[in-house]
C-alpha positions in Angstrom: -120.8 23.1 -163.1 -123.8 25.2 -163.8 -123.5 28.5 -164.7 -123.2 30.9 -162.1 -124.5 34.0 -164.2 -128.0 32.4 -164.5 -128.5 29.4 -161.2 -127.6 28.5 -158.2 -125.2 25.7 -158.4 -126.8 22.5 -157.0 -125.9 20.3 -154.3 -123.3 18.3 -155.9 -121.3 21.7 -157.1 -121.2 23.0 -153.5 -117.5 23.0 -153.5 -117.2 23.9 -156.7 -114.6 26.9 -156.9 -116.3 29.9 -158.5 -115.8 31.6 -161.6 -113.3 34.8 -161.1 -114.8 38.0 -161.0 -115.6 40.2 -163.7 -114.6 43.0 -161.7 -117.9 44.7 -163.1 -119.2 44.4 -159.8 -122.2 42.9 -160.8 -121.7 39.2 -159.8 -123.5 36.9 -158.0 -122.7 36.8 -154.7 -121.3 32.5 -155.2 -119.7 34.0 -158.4 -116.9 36.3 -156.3 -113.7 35.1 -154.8 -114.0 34.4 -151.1 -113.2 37.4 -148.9 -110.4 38.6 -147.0 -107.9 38.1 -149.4 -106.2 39.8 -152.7 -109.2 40.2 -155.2 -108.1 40.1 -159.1 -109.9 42.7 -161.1 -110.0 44.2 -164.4 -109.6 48.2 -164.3 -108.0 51.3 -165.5 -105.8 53.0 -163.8 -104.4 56.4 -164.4 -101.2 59.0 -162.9 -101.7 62.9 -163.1 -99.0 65.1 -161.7 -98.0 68.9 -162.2 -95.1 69.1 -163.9 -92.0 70.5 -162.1 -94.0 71.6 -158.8 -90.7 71.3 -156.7 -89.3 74.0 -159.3 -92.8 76.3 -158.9 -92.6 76.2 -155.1 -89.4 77.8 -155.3 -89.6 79.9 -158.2 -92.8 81.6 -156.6 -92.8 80.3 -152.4 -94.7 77.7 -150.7 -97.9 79.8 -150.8 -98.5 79.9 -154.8 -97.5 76.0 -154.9 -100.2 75.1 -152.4 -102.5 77.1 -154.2 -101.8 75.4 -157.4 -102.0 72.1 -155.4 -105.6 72.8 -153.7 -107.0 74.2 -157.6 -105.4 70.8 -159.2 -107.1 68.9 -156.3 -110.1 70.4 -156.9 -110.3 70.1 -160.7 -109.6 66.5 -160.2 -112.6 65.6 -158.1 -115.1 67.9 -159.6 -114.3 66.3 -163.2 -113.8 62.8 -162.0 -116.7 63.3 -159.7 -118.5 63.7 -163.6 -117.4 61.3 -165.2 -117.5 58.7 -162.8 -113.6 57.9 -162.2 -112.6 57.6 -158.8 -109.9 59.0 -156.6 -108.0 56.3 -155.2 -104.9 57.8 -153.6 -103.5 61.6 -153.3 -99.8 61.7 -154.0 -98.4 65.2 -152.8 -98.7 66.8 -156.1 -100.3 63.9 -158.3 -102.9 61.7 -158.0 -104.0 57.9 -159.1 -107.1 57.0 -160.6 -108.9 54.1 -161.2 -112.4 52.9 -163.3 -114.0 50.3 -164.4 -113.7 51.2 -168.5 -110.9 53.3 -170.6 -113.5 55.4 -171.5 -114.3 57.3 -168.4 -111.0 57.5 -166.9 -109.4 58.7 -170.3 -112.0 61.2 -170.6 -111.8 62.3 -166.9 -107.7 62.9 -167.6 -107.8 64.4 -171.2 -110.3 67.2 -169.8 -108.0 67.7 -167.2 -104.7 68.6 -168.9 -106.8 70.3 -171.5 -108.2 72.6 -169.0 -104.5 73.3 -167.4 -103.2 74.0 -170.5 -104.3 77.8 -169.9 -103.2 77.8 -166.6 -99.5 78.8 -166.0 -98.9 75.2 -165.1 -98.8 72.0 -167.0 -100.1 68.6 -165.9 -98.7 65.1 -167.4 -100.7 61.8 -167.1 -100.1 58.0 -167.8 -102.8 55.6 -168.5 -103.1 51.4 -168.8 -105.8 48.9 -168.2 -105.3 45.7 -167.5 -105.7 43.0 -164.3 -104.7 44.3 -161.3 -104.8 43.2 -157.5 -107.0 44.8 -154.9 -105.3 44.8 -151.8 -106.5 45.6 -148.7 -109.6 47.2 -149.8 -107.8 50.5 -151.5 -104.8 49.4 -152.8 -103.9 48.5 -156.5 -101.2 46.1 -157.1 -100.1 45.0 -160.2 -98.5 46.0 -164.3 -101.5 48.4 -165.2 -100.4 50.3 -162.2 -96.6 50.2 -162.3 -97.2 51.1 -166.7 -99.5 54.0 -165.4 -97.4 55.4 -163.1 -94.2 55.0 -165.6 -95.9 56.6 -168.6 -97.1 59.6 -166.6 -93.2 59.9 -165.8 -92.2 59.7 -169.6 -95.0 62.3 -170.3 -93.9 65.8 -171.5 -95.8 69.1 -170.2 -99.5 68.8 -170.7 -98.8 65.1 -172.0 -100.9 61.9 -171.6 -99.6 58.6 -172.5 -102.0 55.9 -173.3 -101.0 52.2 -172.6 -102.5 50.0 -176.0 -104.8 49.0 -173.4 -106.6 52.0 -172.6 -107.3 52.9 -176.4 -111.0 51.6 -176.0 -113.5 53.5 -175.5 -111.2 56.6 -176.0 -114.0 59.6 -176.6 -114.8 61.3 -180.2 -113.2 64.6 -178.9 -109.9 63.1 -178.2 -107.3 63.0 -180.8 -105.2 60.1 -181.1 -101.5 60.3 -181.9 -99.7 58.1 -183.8 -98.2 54.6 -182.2 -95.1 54.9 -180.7 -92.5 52.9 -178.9 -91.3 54.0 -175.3 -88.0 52.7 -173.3 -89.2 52.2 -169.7 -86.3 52.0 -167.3 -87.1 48.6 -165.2 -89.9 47.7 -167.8 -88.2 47.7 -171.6 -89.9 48.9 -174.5 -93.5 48.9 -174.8 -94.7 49.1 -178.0 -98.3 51.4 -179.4 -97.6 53.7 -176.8 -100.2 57.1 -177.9 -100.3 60.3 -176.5 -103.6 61.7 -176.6 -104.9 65.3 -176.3 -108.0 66.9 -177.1 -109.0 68.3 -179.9 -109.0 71.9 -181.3 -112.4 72.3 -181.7 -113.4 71.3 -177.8 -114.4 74.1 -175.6 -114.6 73.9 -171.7 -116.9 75.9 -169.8 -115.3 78.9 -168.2 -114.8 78.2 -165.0 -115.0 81.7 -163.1 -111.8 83.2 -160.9 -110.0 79.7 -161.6 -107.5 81.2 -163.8 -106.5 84.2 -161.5 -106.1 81.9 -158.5 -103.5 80.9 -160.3 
């Protein structure tokens, strides 16, 4: 069959089934899986949540949490918005993730629970790559997802967990912790588990009245 990257396929490879996407989003249109169905793409995914919200809420009222919810929510899309990660689901007091590349999305999450380390509130994240489904239009199915969301679980305060397969790409200004293994409850052990943080020497723009709301 000729190569879909560079011709048209002729007449005799008409019902030819075509190559699987890249999930770069750059195919040829006869390259793509036919539509209205699941759609098997490579991407990364990554969970952020603020650590023991249920605990803030009623250590200091429904009023400070929601604060702290609508400054985590905007944090989120102005730095995503940056870096070119997209939002693709709220979860009360967490989010999900999702790009193309590790680079981007691990950036995009170590900036975040940098920045909230000096905040009275800690965030935790989870991060894996890897082949997912895309259900529906919106919805990711699939390992990467399930290890994301599990990882951000395991994470301490202010912790992200890298998946093995999120370590490309990772940015010059992220430190890299050593391999570790981690016992997931429904998954087993996964193996080169990192937690990544950035580095000492990174400093973030101050970001004005953030701190005192709160």
């Amino acid at each position: 069959m000729s190569d879909p990257t560079t011709t048209i396929a002729d007449s005799s490879d008409r019902d030819a089934v075509p190559a699987p996407a890249t999930g770069l989003g750059t195919e040829r249109p006869e390259a793509l899986p036919p539509t209205g169905g699941p759609v098997e793409l490579e991407r990364t995914f990554a969970f952020i949540d603020i650590c023991g919200f249920t605990a803030l809420t009623e250590r200091h009222g429904p009023r400070r949490a929601i604060r702290a919810l609508e400054v985590f929510r905007s944090a989120v899309k102005e730095v995503a918005g940056r870096r070119g990660a997209r939002v693709a689901k709220w979860l009360g007091d967490g989010v999900l993730l999702v790009g193309v590349k590790p680079g981007p999305i691990v950036a995009t999450v170590a900036e975040l629970t940098g920045r909230f380390e000096s905040f009275s509130i800690d965030l935790r994240a989870g991060v894996a790559s890897g082949v997912a489904l895309l259900f529906d239009g919106d919805d990711y199915i699939g390992r990467p997802v399930n290890l994301a969301a599990r990882l951000c679980d395991e994470a301490g305060p202010g912790e992200l967990l890298a998946h093995p397969s999120s370590l490309d790409g990772v940015p010059e200004w992220v430190d890299i912790a050593d391999p570790r293994a981690i016992d997931i409850r429904g998954v087993g052990t996964i193996e080169g588990v990192c937690a990544l943080r950035v580095a000492p020497d990174v400093q973030f723009p101050p970001e004005p009245n953030r701190e005192t709301e709160l």
